[in-house]
RODO-2510 file (C-alpha; in nm, 4 decimals, decimal comma):
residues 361
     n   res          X          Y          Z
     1     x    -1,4368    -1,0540     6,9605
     2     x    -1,1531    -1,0277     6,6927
     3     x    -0,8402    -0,9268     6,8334
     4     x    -0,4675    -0,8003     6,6907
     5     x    -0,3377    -1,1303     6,8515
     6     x    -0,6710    -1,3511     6,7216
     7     x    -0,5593    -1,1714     6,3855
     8     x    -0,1737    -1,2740     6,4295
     9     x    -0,1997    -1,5872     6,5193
    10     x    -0,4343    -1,6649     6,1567
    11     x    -0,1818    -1,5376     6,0175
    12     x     0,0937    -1,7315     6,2046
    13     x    -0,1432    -2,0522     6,0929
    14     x    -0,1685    -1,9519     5,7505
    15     x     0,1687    -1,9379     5,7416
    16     x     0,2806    -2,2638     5,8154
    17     x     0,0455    -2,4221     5,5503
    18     x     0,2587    -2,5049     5,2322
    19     x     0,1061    -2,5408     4,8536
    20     x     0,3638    -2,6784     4,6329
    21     x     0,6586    -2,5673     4,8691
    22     x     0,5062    -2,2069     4,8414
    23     x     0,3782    -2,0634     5,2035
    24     x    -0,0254    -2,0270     5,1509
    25     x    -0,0094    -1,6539     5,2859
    26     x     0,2513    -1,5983     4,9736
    27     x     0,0269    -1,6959     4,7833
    28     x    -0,3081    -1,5136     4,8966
    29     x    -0,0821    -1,2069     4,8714
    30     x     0,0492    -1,3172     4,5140
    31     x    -0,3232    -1,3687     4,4015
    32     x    -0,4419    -1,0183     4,5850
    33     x    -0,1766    -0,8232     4,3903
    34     x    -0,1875    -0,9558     4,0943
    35     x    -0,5810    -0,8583     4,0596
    36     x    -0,5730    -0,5670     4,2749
    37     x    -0,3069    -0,3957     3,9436
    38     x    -0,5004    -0,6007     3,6657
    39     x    -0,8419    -0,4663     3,7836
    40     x    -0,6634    -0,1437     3,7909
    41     x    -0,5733    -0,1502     3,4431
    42     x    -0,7865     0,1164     3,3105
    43     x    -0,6089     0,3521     3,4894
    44     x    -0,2975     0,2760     3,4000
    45     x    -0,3719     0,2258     3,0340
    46     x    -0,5200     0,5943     3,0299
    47     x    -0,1838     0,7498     3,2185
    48     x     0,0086     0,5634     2,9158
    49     x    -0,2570     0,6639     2,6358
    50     x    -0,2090     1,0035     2,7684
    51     x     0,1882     0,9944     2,7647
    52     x     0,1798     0,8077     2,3740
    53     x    -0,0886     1,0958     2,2390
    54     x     0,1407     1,3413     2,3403
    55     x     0,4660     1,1861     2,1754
    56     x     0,2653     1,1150     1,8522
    57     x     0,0891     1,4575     1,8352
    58     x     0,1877     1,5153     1,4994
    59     x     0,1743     1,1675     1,3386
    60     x    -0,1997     1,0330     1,3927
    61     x    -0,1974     0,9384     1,7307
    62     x    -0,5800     0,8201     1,7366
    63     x    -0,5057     0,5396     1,5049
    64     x    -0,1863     0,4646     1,7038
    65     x    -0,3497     0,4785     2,0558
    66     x    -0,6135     0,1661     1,8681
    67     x    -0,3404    -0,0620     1,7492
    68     x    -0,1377    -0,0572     2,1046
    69     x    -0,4287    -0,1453     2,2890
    70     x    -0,3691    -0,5062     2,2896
    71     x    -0,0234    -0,5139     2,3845
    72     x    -0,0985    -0,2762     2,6207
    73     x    -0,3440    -0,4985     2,8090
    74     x    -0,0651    -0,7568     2,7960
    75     x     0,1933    -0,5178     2,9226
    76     x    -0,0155    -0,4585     3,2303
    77     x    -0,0966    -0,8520     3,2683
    78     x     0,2976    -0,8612     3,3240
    79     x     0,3348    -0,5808     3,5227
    80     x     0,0829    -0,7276     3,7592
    81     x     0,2351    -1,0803     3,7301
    82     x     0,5786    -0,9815     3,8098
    83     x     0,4753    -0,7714     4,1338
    84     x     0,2921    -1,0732     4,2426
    85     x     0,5705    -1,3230     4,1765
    86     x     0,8265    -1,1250     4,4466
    87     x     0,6107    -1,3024     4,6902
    88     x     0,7126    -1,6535     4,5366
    89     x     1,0375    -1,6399     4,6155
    90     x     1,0804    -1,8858     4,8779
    91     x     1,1365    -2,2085     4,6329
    92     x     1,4738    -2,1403     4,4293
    93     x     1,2841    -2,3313     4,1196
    94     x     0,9561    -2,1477     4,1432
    95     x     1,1588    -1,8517     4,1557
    96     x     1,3722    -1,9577     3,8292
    97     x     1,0771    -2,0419     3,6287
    98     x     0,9051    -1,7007     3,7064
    99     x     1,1987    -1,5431     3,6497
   100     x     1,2288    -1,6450     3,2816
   101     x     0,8374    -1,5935     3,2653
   102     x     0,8628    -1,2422     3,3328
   103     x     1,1518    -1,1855     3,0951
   104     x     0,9882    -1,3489     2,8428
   105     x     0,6488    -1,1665     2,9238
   106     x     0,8848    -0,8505     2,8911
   107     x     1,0625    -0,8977     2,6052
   108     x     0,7512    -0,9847     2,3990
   109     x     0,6146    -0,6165     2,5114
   110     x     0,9342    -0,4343     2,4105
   111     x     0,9694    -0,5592     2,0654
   112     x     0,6166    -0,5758     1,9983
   113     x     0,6041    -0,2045     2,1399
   114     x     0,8907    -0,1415     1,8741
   115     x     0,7143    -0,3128     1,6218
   116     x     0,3839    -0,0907     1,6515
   117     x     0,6029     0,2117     1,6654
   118     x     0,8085     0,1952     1,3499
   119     x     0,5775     0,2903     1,1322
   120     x     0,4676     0,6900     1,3135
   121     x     0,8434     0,6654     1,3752
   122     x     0,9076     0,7284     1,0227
   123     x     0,6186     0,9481     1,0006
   124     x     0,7923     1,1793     1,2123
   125     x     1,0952     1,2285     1,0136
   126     x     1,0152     1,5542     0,8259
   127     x     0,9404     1,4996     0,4411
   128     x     0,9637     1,1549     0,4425
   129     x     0,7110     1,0533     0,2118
   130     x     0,8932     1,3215    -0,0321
   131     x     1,1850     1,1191    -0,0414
   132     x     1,0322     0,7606    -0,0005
   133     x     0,7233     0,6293    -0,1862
   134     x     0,3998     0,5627     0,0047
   135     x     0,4547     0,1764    -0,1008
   136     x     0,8216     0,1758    -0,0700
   137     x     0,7881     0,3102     0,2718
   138     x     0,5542     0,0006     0,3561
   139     x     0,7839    -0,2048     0,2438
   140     x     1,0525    -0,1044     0,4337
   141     x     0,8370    -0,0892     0,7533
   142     x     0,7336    -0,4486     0,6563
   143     x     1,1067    -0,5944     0,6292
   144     x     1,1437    -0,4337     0,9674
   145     x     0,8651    -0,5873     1,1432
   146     x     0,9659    -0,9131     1,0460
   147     x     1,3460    -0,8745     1,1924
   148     x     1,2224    -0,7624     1,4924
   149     x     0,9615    -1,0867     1,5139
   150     x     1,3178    -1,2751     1,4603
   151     x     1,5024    -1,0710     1,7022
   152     x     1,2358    -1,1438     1,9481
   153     x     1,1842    -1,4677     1,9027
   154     x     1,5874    -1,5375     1,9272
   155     x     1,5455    -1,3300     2,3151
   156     x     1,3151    -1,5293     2,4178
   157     x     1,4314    -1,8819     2,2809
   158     x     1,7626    -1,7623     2,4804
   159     x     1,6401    -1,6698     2,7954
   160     x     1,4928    -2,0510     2,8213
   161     x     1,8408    -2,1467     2,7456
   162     x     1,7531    -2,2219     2,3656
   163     x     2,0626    -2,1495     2,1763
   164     x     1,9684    -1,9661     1,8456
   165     x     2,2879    -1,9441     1,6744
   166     x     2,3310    -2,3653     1,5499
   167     x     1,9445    -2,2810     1,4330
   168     x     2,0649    -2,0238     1,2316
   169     x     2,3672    -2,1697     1,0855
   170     x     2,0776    -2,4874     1,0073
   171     x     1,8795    -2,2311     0,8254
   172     x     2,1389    -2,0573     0,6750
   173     x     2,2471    -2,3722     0,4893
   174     x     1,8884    -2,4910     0,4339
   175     x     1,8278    -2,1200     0,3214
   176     x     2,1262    -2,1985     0,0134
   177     x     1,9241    -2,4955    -0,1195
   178     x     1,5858    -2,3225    -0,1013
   179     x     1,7532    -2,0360    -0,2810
   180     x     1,8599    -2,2095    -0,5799
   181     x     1,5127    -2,3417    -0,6116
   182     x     1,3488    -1,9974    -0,5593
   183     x     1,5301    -1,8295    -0,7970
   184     x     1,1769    -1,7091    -0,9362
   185     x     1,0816    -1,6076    -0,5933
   186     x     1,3908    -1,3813    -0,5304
   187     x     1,3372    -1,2464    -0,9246
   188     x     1,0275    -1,1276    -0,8170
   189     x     1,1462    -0,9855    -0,4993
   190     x     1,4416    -0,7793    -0,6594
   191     x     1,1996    -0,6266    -0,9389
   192     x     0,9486    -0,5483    -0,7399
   193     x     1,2150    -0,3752    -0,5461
   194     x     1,2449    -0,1852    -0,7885
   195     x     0,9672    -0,0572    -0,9064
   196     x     0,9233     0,1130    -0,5851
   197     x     1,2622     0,2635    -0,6120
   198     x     1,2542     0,3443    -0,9643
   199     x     0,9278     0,4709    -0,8978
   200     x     0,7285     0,3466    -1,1805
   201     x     0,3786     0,3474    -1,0578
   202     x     0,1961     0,3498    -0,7110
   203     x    -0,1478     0,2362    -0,5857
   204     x    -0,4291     0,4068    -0,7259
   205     x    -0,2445     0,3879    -1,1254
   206     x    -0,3540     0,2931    -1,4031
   207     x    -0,1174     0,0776    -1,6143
   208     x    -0,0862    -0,0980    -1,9290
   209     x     0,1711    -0,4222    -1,9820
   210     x     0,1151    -0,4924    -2,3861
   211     x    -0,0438    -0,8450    -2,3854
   212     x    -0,0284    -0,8901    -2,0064
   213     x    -0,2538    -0,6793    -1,8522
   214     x    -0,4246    -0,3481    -1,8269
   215     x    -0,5977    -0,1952    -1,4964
   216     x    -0,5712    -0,0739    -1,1696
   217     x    -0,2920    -0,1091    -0,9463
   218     x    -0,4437    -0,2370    -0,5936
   219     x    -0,1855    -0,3384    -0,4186
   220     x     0,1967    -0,4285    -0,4567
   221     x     0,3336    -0,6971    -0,2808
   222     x     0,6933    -0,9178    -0,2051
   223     x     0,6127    -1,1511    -0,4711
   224     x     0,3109    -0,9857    -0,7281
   225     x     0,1176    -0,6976    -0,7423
   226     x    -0,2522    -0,7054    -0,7442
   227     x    -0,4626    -0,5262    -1,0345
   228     x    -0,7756    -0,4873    -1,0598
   229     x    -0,8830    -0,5166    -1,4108
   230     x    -1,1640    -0,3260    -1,5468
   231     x    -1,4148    -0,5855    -1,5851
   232     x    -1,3705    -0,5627    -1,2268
   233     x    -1,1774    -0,8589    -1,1886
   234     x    -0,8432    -0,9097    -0,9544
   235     x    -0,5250    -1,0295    -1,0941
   236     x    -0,2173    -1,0861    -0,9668
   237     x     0,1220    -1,0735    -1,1789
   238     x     0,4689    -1,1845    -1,1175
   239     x     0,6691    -0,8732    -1,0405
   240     x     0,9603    -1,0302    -1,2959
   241     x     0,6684    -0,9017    -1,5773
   242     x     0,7438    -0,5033    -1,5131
   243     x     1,0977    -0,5706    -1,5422
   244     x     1,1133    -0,7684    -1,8724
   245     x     0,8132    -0,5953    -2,0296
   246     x     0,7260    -0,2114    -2,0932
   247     x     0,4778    -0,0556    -1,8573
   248     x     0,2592     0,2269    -1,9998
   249     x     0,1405     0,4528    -1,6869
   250     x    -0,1883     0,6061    -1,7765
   251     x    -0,2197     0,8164    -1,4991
   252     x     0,1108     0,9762    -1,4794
   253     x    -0,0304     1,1476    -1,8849
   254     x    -0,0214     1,4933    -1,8327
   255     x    -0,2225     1,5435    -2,1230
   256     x    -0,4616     1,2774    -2,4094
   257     x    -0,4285     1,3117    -2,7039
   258     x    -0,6722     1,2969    -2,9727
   259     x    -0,5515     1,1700    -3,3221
   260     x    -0,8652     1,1084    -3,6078
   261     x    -0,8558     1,0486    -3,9634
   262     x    -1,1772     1,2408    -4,1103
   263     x    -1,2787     1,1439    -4,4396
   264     x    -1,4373     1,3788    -4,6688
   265     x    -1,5772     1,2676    -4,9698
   266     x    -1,4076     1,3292    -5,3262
   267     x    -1,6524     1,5815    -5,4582
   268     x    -1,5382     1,7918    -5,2223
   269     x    -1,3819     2,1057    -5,3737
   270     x    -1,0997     2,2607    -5,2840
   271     x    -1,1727     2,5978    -5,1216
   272     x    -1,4264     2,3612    -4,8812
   273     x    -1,1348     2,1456    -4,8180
   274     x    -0,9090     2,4685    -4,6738
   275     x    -1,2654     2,6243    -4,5234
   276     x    -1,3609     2,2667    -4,3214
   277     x    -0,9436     2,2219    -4,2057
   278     x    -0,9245     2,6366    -4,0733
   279     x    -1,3067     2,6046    -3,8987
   280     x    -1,1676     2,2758    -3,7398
   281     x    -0,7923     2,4519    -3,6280
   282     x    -1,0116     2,7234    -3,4870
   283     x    -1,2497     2,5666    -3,2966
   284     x    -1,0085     2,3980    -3,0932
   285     x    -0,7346     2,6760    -3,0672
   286     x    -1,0236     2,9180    -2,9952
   287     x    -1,1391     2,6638    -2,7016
   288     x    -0,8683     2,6629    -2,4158
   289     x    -1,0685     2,5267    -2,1549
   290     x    -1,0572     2,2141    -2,3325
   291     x    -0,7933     2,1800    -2,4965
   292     x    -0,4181     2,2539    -2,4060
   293     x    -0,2636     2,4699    -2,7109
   294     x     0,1178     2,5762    -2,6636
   295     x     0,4254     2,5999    -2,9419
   296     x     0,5240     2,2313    -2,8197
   297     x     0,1791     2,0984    -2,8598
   298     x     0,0309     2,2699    -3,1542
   299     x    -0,2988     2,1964    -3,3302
   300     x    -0,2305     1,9610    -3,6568
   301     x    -0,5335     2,0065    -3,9093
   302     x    -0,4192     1,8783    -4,2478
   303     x    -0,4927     1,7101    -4,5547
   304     x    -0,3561     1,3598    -4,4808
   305     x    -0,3898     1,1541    -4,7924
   306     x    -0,5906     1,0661    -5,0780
   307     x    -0,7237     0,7272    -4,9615
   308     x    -0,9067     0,5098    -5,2082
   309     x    -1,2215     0,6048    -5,1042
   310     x    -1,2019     0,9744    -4,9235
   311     x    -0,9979     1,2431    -4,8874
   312     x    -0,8662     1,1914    -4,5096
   313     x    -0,7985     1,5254    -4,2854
   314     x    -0,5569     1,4569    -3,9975
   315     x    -0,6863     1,6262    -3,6795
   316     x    -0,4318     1,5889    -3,3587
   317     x    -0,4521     1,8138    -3,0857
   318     x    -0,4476     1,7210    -2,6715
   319     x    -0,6990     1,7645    -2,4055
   320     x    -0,6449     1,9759    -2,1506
   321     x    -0,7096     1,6737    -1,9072
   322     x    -0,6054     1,3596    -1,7830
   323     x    -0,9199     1,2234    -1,6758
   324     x    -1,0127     1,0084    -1,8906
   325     x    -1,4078     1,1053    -1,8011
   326     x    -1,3804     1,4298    -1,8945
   327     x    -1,1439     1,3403    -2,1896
   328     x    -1,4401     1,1184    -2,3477
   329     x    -1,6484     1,4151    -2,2944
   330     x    -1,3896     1,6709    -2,5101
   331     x    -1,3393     1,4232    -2,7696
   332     x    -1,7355     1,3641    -2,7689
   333     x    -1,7842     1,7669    -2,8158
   334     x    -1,5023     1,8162    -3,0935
   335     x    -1,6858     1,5557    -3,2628
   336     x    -2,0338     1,7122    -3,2896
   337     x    -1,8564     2,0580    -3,3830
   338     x    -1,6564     1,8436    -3,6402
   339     x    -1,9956     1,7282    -3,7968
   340     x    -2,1512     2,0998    -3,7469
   341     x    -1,8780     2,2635    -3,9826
   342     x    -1,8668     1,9674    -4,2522
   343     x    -2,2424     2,0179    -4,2430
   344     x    -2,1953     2,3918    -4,2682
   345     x    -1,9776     2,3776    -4,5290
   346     x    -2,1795     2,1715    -4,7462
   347     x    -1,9995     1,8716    -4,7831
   348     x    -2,0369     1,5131    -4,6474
   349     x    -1,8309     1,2260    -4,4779
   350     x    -1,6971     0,9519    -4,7180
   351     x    -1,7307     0,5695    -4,6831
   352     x    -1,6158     0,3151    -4,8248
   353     x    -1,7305     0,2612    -5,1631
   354     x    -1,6748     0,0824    -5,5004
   355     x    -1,7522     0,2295    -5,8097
   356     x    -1,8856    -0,0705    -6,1197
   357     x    -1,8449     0,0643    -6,4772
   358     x    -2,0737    -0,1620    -6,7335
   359     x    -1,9242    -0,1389    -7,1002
   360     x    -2,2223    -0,1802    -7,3429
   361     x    -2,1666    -0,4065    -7,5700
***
């Protein structure tokens, strides 16, 4: 029959058994802890989702709650292994080591914590994306994350008695030689810089560098920005090229123009000339759904020149679009009623021609 002293005196026993210096009943207890909190994780991690979701009401805290899962795990993993090391105590190195373990395990969570955080941070200050740029904003985010992986990294080299500052005089001065052979690198840095300060286009533009490129902007990085041509092809270009060069943003037009020569043929008389240029002003003044009409844009329907084989009518007016879908599909219906009054009027569109003249002899 097991008894209270039957009981103590196992106990007593286990006691006196050493593993390593460490008393054997330390370390049963170190071992039950330790899984007794990690196999009650899932209750801890929904107290904490519960407290985060509440914090980050405003900000997306779904997404937030997904990307802290990990170092949540790993926060509990060093919750549990610090309760469990209290029972180590009894060896003065054991206890040292540990010691540093746990800080270490602690300091990882509280920048990496930080780290996750910055970015709903900023969400939560009112009308920031007003006043910051959706990539500019990255950016900065990015720049942080990476001091606080330094930061972190310098904690946790000290607390193993790593000192961090000869490193970084080391770097610093290894830094100086790098720089003057990255001086291409940091150009690229500074302009694209900015860009996202000045503002000049985001993703989702379409841009135009004369004789570089032309296409979609996909992503902008440190060093390049990615664009996706439209041959569907990715490129990526130097950042230095949207400071040295002009960059045409097609998306930011408020309004396309349309600017066409139409040549009439020479036979053409006079009253059809006037009759063809006031059916063409009309149609698109007369059509505001297509086209955007106001003292500052007017509609331009004119005899241009006497070319040497037509008479050419300049027609310039803008679409009241800047899709360029629908824009093909305004220019594609001004054309047809183009050809429906020429037609109407009894005339025809020139082409180039030469005219022989045979002298008999």
């Amino acid at each position: 029959m097991i008894t209270t002293s039957s009981i103590l005196e196992t106990i007593n026993e286990i006691k006196s058994i050493e593993v390593f210096g460490i008393n054997a009943f330390n370390l049963i207890l170190f071992i039950f802890v330790f899984f007794t909190i990690f196999f009650c994780r899932s209750l801890i991690k929904n107290f904490i989702r519960k407290k985060i979701k509440f914090f980050f009401r405003n900000t997306g805290s779904d997404n937030f709650i997904k990307i802290v899962d990990r170092p949540l795990n790993f926060l509990i993993f060093s919750v549990a292994f610090f309760c469990s090391t209290s029972f180590l105590s009894e060896s003065e190195l054991i206890r040292k080591f540990t010691d540093k373990i746990n800080s270490s395990f602690f300091t990882v969570v509280v920048f990496w914590f930080i780290g996750l955080s910055i970015q709903p941070l900023f969400l939560k200050i009112k009308n920031i994306e007003t006043v910051l740029t959706k990539d500019l904003l990255e950016w900065i985010i990015n720049a942080i994350k990476v001091v606080l992986f330094i930061l972190g990294l310098s904690a946790v080299l000290e607390i193993w008695g790593i000192k961090v500052a000869p490193i970084i005089a080391g770097l610093g001065l290894f830094g100086v030689a790098v720089a003057l052979g990255a001086q291409d690198l940091f150009k690229n840095l500074i302009s694209g810089v900015l860009v996202l300060i000045e503002k000049r286009f985001k993703k989702g533009d379409v841009i135009i560098i004369e004789g570089v490129i032309e296409g979609v902007v996909e992503k902008i990085g440190f060093r390049s920005t990615a664009i996706r041509k439209f041959d569907k092809s990715l490129c990526y270009i130097p950042n230095n090229q949207f400071a040295e060069n002009a960059v045409t943003n097609i998306s930011e037009t408020s309004n396309r123009r349309i600017n066409w020569l139409i040549g009439l043929e020479y036979k053409t008389t006079t009253k059809q000339l006037k009759t063809i240029c006031r059916d063409i002003e009309e149609l698109i003044s007369n059509n505001k759904e297509d086209f955007f009409v106001t003292p500052k844009t007017p509609v331009i329907v004119k005899i241009n020149e006497f070319a040497a084989s037509s008479i050419d009518i300049l027609v310039r007016c803008f679409a009241n679009t800047s899709d360029y879908e629908e824009f093909v599909n305004t220019k594609d219906k001004l054309a047809i009623g183009i050809k429906e009054i020429v037609e109407r009027r009894k005339c025809s569109f020139a082409f180039p021609s030469q005219s022989l003249y045979i002298e008999k002899s």
